[in-house]
C-alpha positions, 0 to 999 in steps of 0.5 A, a space after each residue: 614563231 618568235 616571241 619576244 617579251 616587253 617588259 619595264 617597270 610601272 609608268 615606263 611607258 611600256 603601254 604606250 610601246 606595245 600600243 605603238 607595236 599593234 601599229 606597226 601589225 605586231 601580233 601582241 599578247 597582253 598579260 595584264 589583260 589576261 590578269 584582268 580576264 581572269 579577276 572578273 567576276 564569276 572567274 575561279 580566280 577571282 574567288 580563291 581571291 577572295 577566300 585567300 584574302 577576304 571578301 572585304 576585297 570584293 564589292 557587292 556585284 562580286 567584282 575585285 577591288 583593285 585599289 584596296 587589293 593594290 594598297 595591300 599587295 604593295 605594302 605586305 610582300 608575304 600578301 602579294 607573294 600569295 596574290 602572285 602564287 593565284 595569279 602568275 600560273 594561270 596567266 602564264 597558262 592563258 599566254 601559253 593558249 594565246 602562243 599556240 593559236 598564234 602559231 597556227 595562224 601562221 604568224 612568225 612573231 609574236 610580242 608578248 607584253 607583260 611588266 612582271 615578265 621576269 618575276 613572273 618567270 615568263 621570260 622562259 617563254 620568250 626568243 629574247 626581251 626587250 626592256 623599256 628603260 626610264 630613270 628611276 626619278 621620272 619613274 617616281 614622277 610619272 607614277 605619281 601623276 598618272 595615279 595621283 600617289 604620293 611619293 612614299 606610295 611609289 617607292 613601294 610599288 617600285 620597290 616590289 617589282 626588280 630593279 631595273 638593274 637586274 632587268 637590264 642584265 637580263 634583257 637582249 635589247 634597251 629602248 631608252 624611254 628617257 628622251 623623246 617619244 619619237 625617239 623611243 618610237 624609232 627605236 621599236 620601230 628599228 627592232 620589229 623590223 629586224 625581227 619581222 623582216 619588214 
């Protein structure tokens, strides 16, 4: 089975790549789904969450409170490098049982989804990556519009991700998400036939 990794920085447009991927009958692995799983509550991990950060991070029904945490771990590197020390081990084991029962099902390949994909190290996981690309400025504004931040609050949270830079000379294949949505549609479109042979 091949495992391909897509990744991008935040408000590349990855979500919407991965979406266009589950269209074309791409099985997908989601990592921040997983991430999402594992901070509900009642989760272990939401709990050593709380007693590594506070329970001033934690609502009255025990749930994460992801922007307060997100302002945090955005602003404080040494605070999201504990987040990331919780996090990424067991995310990487939840992608790991997610690869083994889509390798008995049979399938060929698997898309595995995931924007700190090599922060996290979990391109050791993958065949080959593929990188949704998009100029830093559009980055900026993009991130700002969807979560309604100022412009010193997106450079922060770029800043704590690598740059594209470094990602593209790690990644095996560029969707350029700088044009049109078609565009960057055929392009995926082009690789997954490539890779599923469809």
């Amino acid at each position: 089975m091949k495992v391909i990794g897509l990744t991008g920085g935040i408000a590349t447009g990855k979500t919407t790549i991965t979406d266009y991927l589950l269209s074309l009958g791409a099985a997908v692995i989601d990592a921040d789904s997983i991430s999402r799983r594992l901070t509900e509550p009642g989760n272990a991990a939401l709990l050593e969450i709380g007693a590594v950060f506070g329970k001033e991070y934690l609502d009255e029904q025990g749930s994460l409170k992801r922007k307060e945490l997100g302002r945090l771990i955005f602003s404080d590197e040494a605070s999201r490098l504990k987040l990331n020390q919780i996090l990424h081990p067991k995310i990487a084991d939840g992608i790991r049982e997610e690869l083994a029962r889509y390798q008995r099902a049979g399938h060929a390949a698997v898309v595995l989804s995931a924007p700190l994909l090599f922060e996290a190290g979990l391109d050791a996981l993958t065949d080959e990556v593929w990188l949704v690309a998009l100029a830093r400025s559009e980055q900026i504004r993009r991130l700002m519009a969807r979560d309604g931040i100022s412009e010193e609050e997106a450079k922060k949270r770029l800043n704590a991700q690598s740059s594209l830079q470094d990602k593209l000379a790690k990644a095996h294949r560029i969707i350029d998400n700088n044009g049109s949505s078609a565009k960057a549609r055929e392009t995926v479109r082009k690789f997954w036939e490539e890779i599923s042979g469809q």
